[in-house]
N, C-alpha and C positions, 0 to 999 in steps of 0.2 A: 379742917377738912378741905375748906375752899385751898388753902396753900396749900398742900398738899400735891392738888389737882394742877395749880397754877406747875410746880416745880415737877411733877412727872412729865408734862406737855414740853418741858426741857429738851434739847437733844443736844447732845455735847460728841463731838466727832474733830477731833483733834488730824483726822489723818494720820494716824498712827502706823498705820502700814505703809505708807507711802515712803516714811521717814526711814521705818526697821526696812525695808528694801533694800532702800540703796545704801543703809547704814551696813546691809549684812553685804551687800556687794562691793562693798568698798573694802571689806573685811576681809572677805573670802578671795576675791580675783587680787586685789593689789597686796594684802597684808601674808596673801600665803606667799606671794613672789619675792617679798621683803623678808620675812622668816627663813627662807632657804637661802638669800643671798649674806643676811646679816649674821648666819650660821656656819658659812663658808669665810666670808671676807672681812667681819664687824662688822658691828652694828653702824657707825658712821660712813663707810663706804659702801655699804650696802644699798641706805639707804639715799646716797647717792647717784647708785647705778640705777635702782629701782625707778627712782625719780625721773634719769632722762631715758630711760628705756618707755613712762611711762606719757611725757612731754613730747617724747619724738614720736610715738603713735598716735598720741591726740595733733600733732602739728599736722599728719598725714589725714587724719580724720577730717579737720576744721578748714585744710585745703579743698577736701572734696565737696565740704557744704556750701563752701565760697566759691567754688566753680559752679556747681549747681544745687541751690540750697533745696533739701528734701521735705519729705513732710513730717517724717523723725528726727531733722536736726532741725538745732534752732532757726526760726523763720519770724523776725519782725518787718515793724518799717510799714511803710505804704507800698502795697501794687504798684503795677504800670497803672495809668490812664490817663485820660485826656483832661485838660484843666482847660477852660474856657479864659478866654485874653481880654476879646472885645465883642462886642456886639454890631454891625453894622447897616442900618435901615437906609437902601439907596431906593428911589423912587423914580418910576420909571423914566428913563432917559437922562437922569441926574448921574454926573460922575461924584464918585465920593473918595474922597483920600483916606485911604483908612491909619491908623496909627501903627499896625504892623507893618512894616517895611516888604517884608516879602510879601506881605497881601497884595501888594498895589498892582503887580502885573497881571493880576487874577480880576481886579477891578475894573481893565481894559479891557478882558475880553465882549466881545459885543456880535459877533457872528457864531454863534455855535448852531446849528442844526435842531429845530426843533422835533419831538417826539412823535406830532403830528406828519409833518413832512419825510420824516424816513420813514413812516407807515405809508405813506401814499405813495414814493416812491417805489416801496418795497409790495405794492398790493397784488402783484402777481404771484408772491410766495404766502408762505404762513407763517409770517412772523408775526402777525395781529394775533394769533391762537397762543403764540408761546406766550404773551407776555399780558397783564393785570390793566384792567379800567387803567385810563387817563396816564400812563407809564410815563416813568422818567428816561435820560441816558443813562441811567445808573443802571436801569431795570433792561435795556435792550444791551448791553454790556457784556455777560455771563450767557446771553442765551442760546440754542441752538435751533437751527430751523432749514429747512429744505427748499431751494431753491432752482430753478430749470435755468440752466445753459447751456445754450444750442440743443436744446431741446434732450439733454440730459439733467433729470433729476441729481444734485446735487448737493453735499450738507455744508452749510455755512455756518460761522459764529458771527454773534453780534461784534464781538474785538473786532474782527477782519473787516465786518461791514464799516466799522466807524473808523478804523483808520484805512483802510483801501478809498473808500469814497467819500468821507467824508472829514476826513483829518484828524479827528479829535483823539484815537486811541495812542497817538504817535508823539502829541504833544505842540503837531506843528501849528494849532491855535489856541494852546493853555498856555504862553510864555512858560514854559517847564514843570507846569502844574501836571498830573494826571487826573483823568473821571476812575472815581472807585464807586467800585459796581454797588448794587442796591445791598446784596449776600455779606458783604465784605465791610457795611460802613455802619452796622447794627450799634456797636459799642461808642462810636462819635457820635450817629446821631438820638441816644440816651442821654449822653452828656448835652449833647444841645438841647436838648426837652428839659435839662434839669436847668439851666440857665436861663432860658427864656422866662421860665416858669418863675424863678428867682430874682429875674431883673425884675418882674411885671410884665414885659411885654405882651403876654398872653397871658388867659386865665388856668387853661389848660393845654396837652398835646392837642387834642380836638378842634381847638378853635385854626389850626392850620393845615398844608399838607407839606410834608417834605417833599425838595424837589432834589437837587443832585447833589453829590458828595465830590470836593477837590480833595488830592492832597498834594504835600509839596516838602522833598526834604528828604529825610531820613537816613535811615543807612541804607547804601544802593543793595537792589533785590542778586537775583543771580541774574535777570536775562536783563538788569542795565550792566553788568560785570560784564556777561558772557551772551549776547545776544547770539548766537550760532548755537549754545549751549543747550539752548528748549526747545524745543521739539518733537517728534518721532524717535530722533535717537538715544532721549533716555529711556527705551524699553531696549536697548541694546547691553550688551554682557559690558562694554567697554562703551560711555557715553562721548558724544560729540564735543570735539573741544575739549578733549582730558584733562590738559595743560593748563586753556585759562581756569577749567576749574577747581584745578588745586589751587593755583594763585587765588584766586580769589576766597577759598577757602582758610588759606593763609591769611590773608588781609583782614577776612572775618574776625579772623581767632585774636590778634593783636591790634584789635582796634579798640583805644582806651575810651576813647568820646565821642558819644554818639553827637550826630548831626543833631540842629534841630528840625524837628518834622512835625509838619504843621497840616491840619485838613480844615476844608471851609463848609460847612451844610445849613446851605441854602434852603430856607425853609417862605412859604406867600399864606396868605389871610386866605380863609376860604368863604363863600358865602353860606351864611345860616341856613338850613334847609332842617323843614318839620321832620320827623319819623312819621308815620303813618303807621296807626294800630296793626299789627300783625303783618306787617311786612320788616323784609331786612333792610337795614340801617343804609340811607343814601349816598352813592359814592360822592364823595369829597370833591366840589366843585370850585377850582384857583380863582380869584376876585381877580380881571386881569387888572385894574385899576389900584390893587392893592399893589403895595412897595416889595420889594425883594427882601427878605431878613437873611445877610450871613451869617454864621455863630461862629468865630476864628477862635480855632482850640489847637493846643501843643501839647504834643505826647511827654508828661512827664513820664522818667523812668523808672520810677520810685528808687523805694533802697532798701529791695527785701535783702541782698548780701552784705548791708552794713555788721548786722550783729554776727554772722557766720565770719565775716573780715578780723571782729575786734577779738574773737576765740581765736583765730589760727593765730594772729598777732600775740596774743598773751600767749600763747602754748609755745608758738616757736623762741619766742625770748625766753620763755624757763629753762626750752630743752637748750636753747645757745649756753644760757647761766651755768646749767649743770655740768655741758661738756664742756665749759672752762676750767669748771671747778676741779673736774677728774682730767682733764689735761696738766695744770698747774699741780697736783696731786702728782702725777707722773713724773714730773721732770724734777720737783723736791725727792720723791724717793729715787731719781736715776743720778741724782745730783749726790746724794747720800752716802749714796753704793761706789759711787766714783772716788769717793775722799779717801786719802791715804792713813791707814791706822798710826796713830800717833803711836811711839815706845813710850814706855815707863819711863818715869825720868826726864826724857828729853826736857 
């Protein structure tokens, strides 16, 4: 009785239907187009034509998954994301060499504008209202705010404020790095929490605050292509700069090898600070005595269109195979037909 109980608690699921499926679909779509052809032409040339009629639509198919792989065609491989390099702890006023080569000119920078100082500068507007406790440049970056000149109310963005007056949005104090805004650097600085956290350097996200995000590299956007390009006049029928932007659209489309592109997030110690029963959790106060932590991470590209690559690659070589075979085929029977009937006798 106990066996019994043991071998009913069994379940046996072979996937049976998954198999009769595509067993009856391979039957019914490919074997009735074989049947009609192999009834007309033979069975050997039939199953010939069948073949690369069936080769050269999957070649068409297995192109389209490798141009943009779907979520019904095969998709392996690894994502995009960022892979952490090096770690670098510079302490304040110490220059540090770092071992990525393109980091070093990021390493020099040493005048940037503090967060505090363009809020004091800026104290006659409400830029203090748009933007979060203790903010970064990343955080005034993205945001919008109203501003009086000559005594006309005004809307400004943070972009304008930091490169009009202050350089930084322009690059002419990154050595060619750009500030990516706070909105924009979610996905780097997660990779940086997970390294940190990996090296030891920290015990958790908590024990820090994030401060700004560089980046440096990559494949150029539209408005480094087409700087006249962004603007007002893409809500026009015909956008600004037509020209460069089909070129540059062009350039897009045939461009084999990405750059590499590289971003740094700068992350400081922050001081311990109690919670207090029934109150919300204390804003995150920077240790200025603490060292500077960058976390230099490279966009890998992954290679989810490897496996859609190696489908169109087998598909289009069957269907090449097959249209040799029925070409070579062709030219024995034109060859055939061309021969002079031998006489009797001769």
């Amino acid at each position: 009785m106990q066996f019994a109980t043991v071998i009913a608690g069994l379940s046996w699921d072979p996937a049976i239907r998954g198999i009769l499926s595509v067993a009856v679909g391979v039957v019914v779509l490919l074997g009735s187009v074989y049947l009609l052809l192999a009834t007309n032409t033979g069975a050997r040339l039939g199953f010939q034509l069948a073949a690369a009629g069936l080769f050269g639509w999957l070649t068409i198919l297995t192109l389209m998954w490798w141009v943009q792989p779907p979520g019904i065609g095969p998709r392996g491989g690894n994502e995009p994301h960022w892979k952490p390099v090096e770690i670098i702890i510079a302490k304040p006023g110490e220059t540090v060499t770092p071992k990525t080569a393109a980091v070093e000119s990021l390493m020099r920078v040493r005048d940037l504008p503090t967060p505090s100082q363009i809020l004091a500068d800026q104290a006659g507007t409400d830029l203090a209202a748009q933007l979060p406790k203790n903010p970064t440049l990343g955080d005034i970056l993205n945001v919008s705010f109203t501003a009086t000149v000559n005594g006309t109310p005004q809307t400004m963005t943070g972009k304008k404020l930091l490169q009009d007056q202050y350089g930084v949005a322009a690059d002419q104090k990154l050595n060619g790095w750009k500030l990516v805004s706070t909105a924009d650097a979610g996905e780097a600085q997660t990779a940086a929490d997970a390294a940190l956290v990996a090296q030891n350097v920290f015990k958790d996200a908590t024990a820090y605050k994030k401060l700004d995000v560089f980046e440096y590299g990559g494949n150029p956007t539209l408005e480094d292509d087409c700087p006249n390009a962004v603007g007002e006049g893409e809500k026009n029928l015909v956008p600004k700069d037509a020209l460069c932007r089909f070129w540059a659209r062009i350039k897009k489309t045939f461009r084999l090898w990405h750059p590499p592109h590289y971003e740094v997030v700068q992350v400081q110690q922050v001081i311990p600070q109690e919670a207090r029963p029934g109150e919300p959790p204390p804003t995150p106060k920077v240790d200025p005595d603490a060292p500077v932590i960058s976390v230099v991470l490279i966009r890998d590209q992954g290679n989810v269109r490897l496996k859609p690559a190696m489908f169109f690659l087998i598909s289009a070589s069957l269907f090449a195979f097959f249209c040799l075979l029925l070409h070579f085929r062709d030219k024995i029977a034109w060859s055939n037909r061309n021969q002079k009937p031998v006489k009797a006798g001769a």
